[in-house]
Biopython code that builds the backbone (N, CA, C, O; Angstrom):
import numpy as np
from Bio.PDB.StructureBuilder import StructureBuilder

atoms = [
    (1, "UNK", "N", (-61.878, -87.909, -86.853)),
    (1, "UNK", "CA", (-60.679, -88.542, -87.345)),
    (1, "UNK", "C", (-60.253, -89.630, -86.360)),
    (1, "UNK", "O", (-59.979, -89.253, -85.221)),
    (2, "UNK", "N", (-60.167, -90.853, -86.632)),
    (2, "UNK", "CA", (-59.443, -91.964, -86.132)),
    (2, "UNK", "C", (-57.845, -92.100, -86.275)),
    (2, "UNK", "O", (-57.528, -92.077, -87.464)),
    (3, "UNK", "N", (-56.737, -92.236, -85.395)),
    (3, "UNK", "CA", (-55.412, -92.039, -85.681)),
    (3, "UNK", "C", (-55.640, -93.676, -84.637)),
    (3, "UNK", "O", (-56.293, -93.968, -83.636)),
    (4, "UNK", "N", (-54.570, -94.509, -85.687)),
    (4, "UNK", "CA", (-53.928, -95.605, -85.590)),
    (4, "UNK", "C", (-52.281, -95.710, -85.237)),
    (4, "UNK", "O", (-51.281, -95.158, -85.695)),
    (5, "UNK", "N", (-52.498, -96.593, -84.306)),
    (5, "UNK", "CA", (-50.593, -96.785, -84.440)),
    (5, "UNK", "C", (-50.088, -97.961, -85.089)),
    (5, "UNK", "O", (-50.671, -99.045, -85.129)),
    (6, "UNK", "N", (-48.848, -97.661, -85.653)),
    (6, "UNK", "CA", (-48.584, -99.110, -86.616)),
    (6, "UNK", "C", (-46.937, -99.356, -86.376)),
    (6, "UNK", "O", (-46.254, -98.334, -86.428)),
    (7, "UNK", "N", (-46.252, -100.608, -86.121)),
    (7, "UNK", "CA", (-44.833, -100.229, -86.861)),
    (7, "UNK", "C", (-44.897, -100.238, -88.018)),
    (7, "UNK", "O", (-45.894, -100.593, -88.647)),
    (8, "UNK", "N", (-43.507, -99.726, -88.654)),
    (8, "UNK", "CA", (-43.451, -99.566, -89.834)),
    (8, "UNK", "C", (-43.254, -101.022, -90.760)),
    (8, "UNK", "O", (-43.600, -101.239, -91.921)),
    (9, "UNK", "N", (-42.614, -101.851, -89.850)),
    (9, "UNK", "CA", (-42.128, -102.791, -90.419)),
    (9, "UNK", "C", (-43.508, -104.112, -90.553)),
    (9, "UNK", "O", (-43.272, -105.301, -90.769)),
    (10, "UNK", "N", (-44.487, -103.696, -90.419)),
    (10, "UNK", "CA", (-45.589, -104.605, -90.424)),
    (10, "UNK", "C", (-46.218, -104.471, -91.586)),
    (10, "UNK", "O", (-46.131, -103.383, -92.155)),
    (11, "UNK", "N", (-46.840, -105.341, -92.072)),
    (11, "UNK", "CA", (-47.293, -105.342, -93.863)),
    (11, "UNK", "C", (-48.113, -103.562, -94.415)),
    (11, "UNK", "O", (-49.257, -103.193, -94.154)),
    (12, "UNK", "N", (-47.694, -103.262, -94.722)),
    (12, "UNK", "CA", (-49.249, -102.274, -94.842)),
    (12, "UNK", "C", (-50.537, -102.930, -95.613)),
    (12, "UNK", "O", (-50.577, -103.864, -96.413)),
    (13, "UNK", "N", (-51.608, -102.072, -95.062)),
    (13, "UNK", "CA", (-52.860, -102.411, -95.068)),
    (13, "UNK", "C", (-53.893, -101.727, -95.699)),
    (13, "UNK", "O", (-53.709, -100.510, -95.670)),
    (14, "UNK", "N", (-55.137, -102.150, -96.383)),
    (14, "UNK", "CA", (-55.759, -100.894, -96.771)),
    (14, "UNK", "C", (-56.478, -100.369, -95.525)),
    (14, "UNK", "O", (-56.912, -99.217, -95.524)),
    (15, "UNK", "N", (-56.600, -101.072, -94.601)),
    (15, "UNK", "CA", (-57.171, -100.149, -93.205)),
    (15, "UNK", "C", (-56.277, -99.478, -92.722)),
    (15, "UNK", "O", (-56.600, -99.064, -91.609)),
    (16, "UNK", "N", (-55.198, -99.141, -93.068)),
    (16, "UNK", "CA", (-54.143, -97.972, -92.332)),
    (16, "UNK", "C", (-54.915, -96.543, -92.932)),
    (16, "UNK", "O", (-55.039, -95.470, -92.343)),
    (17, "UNK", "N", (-55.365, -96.901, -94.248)),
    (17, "UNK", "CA", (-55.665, -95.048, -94.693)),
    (17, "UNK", "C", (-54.464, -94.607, -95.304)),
    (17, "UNK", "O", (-53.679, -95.103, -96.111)),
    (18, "UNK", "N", (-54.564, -93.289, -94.549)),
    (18, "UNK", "CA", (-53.213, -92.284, -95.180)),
    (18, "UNK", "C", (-52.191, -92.946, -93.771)),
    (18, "UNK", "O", (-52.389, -93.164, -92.576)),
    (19, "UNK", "N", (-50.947, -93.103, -94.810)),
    (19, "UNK", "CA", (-50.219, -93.740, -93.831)),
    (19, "UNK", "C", (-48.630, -92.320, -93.235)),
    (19, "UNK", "O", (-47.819, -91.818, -94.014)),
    (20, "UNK", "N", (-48.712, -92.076, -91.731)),
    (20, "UNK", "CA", (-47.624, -90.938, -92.165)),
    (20, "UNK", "C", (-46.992, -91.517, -90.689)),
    (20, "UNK", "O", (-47.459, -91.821, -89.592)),
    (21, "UNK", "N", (-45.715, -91.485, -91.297)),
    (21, "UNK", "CA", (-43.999, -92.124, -90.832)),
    (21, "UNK", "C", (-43.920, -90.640, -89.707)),
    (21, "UNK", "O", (-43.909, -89.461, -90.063)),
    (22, "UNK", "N", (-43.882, -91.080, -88.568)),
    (22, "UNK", "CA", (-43.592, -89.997, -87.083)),
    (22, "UNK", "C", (-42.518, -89.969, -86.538)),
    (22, "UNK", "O", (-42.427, -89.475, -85.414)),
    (23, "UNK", "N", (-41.488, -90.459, -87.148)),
    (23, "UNK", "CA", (-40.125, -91.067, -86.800)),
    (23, "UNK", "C", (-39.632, -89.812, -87.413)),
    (23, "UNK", "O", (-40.323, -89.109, -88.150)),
    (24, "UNK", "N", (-37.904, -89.457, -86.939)),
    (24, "UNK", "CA", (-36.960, -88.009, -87.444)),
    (24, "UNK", "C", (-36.123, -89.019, -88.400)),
    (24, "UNK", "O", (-35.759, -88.730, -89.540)),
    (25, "UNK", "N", (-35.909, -90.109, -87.821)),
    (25, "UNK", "CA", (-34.726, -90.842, -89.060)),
    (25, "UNK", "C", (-35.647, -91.843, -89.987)),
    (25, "UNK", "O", (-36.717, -92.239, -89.524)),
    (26, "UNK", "N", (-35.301, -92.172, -91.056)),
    (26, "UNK", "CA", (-35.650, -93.456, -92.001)),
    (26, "UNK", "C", (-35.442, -94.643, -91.419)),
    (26, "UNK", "O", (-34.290, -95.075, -91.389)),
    (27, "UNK", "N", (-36.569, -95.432, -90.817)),
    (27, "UNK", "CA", (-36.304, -96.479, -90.229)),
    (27, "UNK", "C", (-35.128, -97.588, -91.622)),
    (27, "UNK", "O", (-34.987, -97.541, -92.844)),
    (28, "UNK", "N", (-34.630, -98.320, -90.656)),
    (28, "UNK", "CA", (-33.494, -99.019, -91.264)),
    (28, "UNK", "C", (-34.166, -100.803, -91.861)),
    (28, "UNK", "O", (-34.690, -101.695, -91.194)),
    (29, "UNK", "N", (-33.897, -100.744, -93.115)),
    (29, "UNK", "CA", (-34.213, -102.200, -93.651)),
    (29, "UNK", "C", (-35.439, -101.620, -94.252)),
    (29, "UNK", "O", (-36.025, -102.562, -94.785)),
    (30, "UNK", "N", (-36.182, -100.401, -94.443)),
    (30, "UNK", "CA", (-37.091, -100.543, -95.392)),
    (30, "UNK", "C", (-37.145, -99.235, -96.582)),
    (30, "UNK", "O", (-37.139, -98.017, -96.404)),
    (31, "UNK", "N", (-37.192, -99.941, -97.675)),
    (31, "UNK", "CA", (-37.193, -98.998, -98.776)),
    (31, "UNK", "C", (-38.320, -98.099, -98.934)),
    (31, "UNK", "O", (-39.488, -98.325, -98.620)),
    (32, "UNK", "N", (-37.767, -96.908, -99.532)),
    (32, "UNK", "CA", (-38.840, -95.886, -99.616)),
    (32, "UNK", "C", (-40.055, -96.242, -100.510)),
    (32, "UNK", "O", (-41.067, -95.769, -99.992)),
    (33, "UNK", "N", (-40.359, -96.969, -101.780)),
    (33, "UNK", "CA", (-41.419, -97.382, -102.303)),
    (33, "UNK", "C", (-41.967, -98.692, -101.746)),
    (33, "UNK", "O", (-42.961, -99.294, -102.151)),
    (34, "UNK", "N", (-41.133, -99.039, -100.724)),
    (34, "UNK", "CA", (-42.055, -100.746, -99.811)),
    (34, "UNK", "C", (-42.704, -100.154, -98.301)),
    (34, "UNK", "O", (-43.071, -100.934, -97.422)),
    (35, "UNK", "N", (-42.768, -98.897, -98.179)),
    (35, "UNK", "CA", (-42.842, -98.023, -97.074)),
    (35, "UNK", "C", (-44.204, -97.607, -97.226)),
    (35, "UNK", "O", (-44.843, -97.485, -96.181)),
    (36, "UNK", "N", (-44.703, -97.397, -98.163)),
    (36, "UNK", "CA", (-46.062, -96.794, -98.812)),
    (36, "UNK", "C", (-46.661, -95.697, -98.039)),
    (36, "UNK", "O", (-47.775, -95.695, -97.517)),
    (37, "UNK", "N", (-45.595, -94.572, -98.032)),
    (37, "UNK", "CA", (-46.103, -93.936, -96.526)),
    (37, "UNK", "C", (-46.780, -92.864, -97.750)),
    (37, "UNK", "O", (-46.576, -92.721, -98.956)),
    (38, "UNK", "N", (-47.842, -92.103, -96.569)),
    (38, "UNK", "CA", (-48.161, -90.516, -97.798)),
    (38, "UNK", "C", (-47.815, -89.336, -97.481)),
    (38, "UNK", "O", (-48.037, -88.281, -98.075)),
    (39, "UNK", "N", (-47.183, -89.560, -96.385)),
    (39, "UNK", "CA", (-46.517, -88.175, -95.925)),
    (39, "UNK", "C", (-45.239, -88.410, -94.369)),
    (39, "UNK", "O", (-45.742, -89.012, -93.421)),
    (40, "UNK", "N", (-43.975, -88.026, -94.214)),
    (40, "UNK", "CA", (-42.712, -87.867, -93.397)),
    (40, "UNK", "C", (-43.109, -86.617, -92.675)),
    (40, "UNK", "O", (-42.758, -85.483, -93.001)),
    (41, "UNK", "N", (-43.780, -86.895, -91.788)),
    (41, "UNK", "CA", (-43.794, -86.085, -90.097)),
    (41, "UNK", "C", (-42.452, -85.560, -89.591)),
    (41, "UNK", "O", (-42.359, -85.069, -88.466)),
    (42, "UNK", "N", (-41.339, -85.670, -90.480)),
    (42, "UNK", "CA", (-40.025, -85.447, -89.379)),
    (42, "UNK", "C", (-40.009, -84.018, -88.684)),
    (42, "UNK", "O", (-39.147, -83.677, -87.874)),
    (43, "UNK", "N", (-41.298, -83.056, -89.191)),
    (43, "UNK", "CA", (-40.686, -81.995, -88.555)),
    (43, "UNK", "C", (-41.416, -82.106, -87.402)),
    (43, "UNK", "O", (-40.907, -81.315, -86.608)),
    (44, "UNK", "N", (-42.672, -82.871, -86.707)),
    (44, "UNK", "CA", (-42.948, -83.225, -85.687)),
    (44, "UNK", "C", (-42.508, -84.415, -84.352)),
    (44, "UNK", "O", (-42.993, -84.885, -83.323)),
    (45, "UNK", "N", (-41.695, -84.466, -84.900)),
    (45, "UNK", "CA", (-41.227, -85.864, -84.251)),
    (45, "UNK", "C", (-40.036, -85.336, -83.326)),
    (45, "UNK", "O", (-39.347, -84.321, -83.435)),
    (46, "UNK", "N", (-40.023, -86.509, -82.243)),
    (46, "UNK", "CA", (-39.419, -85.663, -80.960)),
    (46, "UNK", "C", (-37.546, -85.199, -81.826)),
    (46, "UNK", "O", (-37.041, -85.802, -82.773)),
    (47, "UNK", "N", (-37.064, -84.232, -81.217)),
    (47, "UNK", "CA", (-35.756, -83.940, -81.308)),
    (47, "UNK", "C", (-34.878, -85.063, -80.754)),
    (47, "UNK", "O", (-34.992, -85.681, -79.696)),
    (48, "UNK", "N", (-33.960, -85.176, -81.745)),
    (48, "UNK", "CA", (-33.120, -86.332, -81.581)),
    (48, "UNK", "C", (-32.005, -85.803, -79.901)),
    (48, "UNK", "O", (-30.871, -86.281, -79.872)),
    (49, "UNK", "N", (-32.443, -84.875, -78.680)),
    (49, "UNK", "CA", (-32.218, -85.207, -77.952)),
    (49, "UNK", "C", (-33.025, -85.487, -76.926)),
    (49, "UNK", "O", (-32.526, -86.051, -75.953)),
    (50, "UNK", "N", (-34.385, -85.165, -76.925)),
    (50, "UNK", "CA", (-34.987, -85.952, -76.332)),
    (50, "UNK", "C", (-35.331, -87.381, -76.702)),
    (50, "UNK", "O", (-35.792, -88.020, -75.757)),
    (51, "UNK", "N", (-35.209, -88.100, -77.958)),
    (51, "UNK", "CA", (-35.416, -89.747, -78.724)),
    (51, "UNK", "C", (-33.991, -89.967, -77.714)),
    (51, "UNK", "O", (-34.081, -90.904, -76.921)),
    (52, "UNK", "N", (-33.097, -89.417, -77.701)),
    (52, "UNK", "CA", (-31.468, -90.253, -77.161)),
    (52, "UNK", "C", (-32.000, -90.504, -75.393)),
    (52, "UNK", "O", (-31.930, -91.553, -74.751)),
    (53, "UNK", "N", (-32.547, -89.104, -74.918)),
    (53, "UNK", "CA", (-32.798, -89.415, -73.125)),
    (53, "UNK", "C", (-33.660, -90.184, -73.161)),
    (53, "UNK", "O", (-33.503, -91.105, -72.358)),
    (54, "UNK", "N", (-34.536, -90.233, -73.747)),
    (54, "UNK", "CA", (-35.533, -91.212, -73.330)),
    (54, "UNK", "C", (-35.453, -92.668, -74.105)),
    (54, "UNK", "O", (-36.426, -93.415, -74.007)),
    (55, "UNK", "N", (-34.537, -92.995, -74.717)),
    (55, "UNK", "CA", (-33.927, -94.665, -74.859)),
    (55, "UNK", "C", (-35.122, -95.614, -74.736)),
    (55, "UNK", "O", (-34.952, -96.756, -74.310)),
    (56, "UNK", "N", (-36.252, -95.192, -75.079)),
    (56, "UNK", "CA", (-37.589, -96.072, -74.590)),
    (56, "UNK", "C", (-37.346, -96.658, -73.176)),
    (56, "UNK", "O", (-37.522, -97.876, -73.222)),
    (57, "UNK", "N", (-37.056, -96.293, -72.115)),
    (57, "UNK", "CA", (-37.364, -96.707, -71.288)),
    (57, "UNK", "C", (-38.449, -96.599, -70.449)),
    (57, "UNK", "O", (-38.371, -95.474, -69.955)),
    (58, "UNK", "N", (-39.376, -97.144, -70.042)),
    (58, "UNK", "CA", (-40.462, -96.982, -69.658)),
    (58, "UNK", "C", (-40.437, -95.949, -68.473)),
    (58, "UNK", "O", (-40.864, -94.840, -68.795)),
    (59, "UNK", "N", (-40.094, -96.061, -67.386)),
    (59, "UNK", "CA", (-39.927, -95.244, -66.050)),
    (59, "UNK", "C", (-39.519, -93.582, -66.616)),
    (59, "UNK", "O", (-39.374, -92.713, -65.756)),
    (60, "UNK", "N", (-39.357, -93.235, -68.057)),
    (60, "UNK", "CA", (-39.568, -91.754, -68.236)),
    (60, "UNK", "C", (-40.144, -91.963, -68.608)),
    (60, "UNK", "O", (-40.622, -90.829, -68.619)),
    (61, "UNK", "N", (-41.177, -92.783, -69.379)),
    (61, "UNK", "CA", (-42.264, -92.308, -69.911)),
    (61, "UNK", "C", (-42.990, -90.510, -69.736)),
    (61, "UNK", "O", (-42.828, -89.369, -70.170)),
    (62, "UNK", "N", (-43.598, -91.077, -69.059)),
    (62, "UNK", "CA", (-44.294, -89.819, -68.158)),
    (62, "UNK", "C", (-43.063, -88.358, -68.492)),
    (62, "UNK", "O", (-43.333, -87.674, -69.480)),
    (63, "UNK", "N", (-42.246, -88.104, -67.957)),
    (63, "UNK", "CA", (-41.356, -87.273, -68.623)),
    (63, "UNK", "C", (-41.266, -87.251, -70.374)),
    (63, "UNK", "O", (-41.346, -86.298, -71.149)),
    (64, "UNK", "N", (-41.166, -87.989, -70.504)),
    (64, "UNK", "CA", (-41.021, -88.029, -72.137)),
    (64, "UNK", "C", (-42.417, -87.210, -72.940)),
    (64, "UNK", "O", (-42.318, -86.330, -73.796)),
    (65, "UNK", "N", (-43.451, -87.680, -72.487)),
    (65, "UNK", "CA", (-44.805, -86.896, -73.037)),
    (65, "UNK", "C", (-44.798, -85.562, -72.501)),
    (65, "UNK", "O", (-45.127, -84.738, -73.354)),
    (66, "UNK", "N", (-44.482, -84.975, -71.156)),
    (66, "UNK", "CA", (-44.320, -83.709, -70.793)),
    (66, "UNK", "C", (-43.061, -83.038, -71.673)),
    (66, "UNK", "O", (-43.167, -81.836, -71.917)),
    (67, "UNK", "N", (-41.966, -83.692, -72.125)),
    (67, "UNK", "CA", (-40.483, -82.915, -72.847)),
    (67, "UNK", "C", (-41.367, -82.863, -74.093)),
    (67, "UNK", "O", (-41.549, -81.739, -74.561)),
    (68, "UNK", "N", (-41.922, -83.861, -74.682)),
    (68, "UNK", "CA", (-42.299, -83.993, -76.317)),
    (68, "UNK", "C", (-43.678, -82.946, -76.253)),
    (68, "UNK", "O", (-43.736, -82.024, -77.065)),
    (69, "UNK", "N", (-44.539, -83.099, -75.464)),
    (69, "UNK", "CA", (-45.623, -81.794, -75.579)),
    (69, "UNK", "C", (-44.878, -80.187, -75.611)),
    (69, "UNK", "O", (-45.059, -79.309, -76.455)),
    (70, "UNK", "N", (-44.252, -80.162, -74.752)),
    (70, "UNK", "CA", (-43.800, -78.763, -74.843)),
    (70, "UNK", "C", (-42.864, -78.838, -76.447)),
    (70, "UNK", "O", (-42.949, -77.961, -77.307)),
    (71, "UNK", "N", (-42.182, -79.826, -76.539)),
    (71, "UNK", "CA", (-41.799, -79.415, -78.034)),
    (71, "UNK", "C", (-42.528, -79.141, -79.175)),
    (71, "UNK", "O", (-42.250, -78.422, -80.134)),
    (72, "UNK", "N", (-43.776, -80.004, -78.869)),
    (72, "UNK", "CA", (-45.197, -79.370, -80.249)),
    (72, "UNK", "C", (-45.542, -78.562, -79.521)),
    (72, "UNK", "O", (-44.970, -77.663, -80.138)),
    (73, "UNK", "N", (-45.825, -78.241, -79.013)),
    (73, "UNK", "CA", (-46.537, -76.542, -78.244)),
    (73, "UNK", "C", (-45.483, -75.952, -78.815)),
    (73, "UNK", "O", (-46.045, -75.288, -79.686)),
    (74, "UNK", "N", (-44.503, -75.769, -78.907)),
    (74, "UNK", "CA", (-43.533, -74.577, -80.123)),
    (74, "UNK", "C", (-43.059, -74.731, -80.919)),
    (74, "UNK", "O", (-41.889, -74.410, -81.125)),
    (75, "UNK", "N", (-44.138, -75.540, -82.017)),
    (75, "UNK", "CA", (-43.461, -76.462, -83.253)),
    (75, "UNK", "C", (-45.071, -75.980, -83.433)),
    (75, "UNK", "O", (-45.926, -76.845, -83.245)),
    (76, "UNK", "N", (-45.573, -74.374, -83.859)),
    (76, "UNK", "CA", (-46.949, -74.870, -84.408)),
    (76, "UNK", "C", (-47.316, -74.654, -86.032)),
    (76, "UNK", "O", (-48.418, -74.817, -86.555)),
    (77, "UNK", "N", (-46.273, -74.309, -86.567)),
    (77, "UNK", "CA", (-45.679, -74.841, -88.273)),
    (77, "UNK", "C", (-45.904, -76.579, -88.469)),
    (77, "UNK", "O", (-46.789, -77.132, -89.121)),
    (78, "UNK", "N", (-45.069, -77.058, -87.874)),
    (78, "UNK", "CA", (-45.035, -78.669, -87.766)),
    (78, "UNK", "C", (-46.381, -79.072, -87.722)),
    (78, "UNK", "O", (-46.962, -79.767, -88.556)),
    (79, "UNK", "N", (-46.969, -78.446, -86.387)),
    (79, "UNK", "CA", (-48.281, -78.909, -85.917)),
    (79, "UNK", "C", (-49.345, -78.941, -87.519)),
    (79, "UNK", "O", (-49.718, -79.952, -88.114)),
    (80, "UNK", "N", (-49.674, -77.207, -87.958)),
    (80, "UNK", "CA", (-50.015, -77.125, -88.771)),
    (80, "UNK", "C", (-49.750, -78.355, -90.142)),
    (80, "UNK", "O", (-50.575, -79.190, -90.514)),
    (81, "UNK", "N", (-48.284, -78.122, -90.724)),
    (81, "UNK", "CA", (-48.138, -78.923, -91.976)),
    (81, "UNK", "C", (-48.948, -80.340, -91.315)),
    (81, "UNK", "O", (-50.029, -80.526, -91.875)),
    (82, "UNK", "N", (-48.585, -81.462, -90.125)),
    (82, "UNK", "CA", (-49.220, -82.064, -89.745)),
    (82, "UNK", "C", (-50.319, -82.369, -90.332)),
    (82, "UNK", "O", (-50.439, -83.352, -91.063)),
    (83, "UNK", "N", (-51.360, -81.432, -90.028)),
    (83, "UNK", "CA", (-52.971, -81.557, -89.563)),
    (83, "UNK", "C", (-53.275, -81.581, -91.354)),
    (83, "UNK", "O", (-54.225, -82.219, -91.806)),
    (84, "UNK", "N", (-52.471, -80.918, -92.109)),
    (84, "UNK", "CA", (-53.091, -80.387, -93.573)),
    (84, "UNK", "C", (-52.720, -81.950, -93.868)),
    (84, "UNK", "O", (-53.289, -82.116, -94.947)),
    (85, "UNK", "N", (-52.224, -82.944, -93.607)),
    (85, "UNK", "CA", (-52.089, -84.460, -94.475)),
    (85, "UNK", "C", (-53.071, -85.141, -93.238)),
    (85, "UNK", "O", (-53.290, -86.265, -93.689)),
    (86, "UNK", "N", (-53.650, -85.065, -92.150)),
    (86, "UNK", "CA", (-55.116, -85.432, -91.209)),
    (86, "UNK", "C", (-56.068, -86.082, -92.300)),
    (86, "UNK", "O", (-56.234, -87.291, -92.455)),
    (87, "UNK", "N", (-56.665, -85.060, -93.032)),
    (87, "UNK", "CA", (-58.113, -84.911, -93.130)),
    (87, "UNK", "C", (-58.605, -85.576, -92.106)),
    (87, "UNK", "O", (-58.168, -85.635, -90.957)),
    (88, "UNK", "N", (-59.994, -86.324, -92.800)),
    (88, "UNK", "CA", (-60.763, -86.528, -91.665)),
    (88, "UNK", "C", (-61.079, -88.279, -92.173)),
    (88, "UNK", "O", (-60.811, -88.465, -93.361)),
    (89, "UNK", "N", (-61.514, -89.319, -91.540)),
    (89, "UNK", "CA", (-61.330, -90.213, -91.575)),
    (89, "UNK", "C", (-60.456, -91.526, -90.651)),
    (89, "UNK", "O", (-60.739, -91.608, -89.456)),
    (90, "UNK", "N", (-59.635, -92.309, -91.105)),
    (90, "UNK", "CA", (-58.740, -92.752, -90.851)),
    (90, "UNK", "C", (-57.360, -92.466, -91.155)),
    (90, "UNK", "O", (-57.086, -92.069, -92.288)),
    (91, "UNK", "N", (-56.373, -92.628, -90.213)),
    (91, "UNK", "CA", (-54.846, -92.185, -89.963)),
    (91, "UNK", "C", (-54.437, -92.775, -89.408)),
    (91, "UNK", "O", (-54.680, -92.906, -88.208)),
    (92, "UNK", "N", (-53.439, -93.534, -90.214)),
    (92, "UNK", "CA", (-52.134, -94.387, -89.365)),
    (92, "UNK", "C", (-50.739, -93.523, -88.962)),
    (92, "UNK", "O", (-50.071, -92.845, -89.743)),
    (93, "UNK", "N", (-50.530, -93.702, -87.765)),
    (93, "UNK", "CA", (-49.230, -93.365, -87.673)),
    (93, "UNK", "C", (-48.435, -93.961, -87.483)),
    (93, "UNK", "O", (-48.709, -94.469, -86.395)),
    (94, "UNK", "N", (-47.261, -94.423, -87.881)),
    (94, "UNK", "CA", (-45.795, -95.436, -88.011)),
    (94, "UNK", "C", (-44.958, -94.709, -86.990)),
    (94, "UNK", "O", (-44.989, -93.596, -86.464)),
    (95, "UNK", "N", (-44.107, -95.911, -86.914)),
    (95, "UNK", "CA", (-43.083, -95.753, -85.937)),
    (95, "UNK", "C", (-42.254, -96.914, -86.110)),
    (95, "UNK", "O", (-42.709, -97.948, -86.599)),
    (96, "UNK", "N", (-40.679, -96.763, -85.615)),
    (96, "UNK", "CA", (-39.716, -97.928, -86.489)),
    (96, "UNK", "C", (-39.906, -98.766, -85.038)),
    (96, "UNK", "O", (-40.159, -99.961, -85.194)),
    (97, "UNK", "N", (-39.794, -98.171, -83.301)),
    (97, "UNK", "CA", (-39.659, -98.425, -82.564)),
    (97, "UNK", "C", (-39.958, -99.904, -82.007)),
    (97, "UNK", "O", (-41.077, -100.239, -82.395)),
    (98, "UNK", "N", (-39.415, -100.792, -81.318)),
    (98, "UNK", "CA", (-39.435, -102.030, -81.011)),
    (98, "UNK", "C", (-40.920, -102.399, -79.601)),
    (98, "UNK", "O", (-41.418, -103.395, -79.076)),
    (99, "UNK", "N", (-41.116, -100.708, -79.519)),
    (99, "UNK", "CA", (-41.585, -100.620, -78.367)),
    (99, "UNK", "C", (-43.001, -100.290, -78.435)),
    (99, "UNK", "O", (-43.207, -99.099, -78.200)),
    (100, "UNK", "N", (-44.374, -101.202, -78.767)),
    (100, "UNK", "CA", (-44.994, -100.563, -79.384)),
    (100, "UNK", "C", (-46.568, -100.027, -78.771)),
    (100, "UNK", "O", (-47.697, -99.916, -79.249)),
    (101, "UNK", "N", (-45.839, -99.745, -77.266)),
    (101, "UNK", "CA", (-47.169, -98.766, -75.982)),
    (101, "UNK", "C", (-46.853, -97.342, -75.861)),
    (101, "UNK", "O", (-47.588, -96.355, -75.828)),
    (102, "UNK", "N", (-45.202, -97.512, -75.785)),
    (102, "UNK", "CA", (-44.716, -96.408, -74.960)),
    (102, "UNK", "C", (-43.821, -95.263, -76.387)),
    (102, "UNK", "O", (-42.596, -95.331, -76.277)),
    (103, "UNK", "N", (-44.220, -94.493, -77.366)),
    (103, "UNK", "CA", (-43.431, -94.513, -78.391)),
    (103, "UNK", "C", (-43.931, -93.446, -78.897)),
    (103, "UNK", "O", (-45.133, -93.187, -78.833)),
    (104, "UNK", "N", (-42.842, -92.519, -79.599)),
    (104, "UNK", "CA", (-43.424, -91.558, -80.073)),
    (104, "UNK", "C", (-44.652, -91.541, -80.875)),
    (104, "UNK", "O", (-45.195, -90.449, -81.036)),
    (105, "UNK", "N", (-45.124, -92.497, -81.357)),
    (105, "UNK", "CA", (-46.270, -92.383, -82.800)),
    (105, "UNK", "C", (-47.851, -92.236, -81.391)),
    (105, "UNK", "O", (-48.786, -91.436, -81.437)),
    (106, "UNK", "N", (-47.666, -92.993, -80.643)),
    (106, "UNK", "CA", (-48.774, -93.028, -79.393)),
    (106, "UNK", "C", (-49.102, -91.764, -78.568)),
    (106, "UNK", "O", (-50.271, -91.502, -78.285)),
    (107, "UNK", "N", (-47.890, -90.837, -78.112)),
    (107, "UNK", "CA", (-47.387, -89.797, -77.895)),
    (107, "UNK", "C", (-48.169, -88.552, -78.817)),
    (107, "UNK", "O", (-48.945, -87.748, -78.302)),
    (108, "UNK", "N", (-47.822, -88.561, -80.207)),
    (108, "UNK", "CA", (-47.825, -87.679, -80.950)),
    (108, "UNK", "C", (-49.887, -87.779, -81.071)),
    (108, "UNK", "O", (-50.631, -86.799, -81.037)),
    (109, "UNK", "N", (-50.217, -88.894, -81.174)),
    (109, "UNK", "CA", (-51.639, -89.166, -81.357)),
    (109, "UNK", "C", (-52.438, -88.256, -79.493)),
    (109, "UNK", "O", (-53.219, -87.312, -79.374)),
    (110, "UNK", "N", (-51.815, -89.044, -78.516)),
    (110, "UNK", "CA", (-52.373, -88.435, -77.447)),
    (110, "UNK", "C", (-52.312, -86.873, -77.202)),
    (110, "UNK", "O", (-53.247, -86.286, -76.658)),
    (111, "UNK", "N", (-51.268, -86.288, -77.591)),
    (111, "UNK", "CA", (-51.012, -84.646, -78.183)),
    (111, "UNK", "C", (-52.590, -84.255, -78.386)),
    (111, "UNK", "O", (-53.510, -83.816, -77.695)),
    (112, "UNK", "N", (-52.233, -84.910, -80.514)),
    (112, "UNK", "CA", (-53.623, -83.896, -80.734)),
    (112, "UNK", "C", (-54.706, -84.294, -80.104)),
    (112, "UNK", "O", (-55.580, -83.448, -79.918)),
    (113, "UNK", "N", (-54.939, -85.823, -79.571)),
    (113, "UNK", "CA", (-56.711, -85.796, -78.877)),
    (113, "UNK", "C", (-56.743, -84.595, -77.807)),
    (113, "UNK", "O", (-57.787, -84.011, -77.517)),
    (114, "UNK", "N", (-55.515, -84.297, -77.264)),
    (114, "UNK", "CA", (-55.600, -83.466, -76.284)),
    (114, "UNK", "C", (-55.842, -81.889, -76.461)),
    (114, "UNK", "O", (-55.989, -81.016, -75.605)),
    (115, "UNK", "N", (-55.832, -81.824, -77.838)),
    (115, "UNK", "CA", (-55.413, -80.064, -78.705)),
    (115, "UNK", "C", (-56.762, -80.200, -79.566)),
    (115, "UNK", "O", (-56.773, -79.561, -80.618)),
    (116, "UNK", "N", (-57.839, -80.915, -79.265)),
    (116, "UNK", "CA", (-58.491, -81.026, -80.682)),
    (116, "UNK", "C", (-59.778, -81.057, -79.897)),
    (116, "UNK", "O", (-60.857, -81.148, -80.483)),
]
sb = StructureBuilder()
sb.init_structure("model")
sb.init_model(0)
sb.init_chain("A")
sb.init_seg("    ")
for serial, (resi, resn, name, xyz) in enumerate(atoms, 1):
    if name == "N":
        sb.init_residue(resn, " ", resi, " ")
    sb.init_atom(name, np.array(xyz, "f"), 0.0, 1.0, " ", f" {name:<3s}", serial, name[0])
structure = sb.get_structure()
């Protein structure tokens, strides 16, 4: 399986694949049928208090992947529903974020290479 990162707000593509939104909120300014997503990750996506501490700032980074791993290490429902919209192939993962190295969708991808 190949996992891609994308913002959301960039055209979709037929090289995205199955396209699945890693974000907890509905990014803002795009409609749900201009979104073309095939599946809402929100139950994997970091807790809206670790998204608030870590404000994308780069210098937690590193903290941020250690807070967000331990949150999928006890999210393994999430993990699961997750993996069942995977298959095998290509996978884009979205993200609304402005920030597009340091961000949950990059995060969530380095997880499973690391679990898989």
């Amino acid at each position: 399986m190949k996992v891609l990162t994308k913002r959301i707000y960039e055209d979709p593509d037929p090289a995205d694949h199955r396209r699945i939104l890693v974000d907890r909120l509905w990014p803002r300014g795009i409609g749900k049928a201009d979104a073309k997503i095939d599946f809402w990750a929100k139950s994997v996506s970091p807790s809206d208090e670790l998204r608030r501490w870590y404000g994308h700032e780069p210098a937690k980074w590193d903290e941020f992947r250690r807070r967000y791993f331990q949150e999928l290490d006890s999210n393994p429902d999430g993990i699961a529903e997750l993996q069942s919209h995977l298959g095998s192939g290509t996978v884009t993962f979205l993200y609304a974020s402005k920030e597009t190295r340091l961000n949950n969708a990059s995060a969530l991808r380095a997880y499973l290479e690391s679990r898989s």
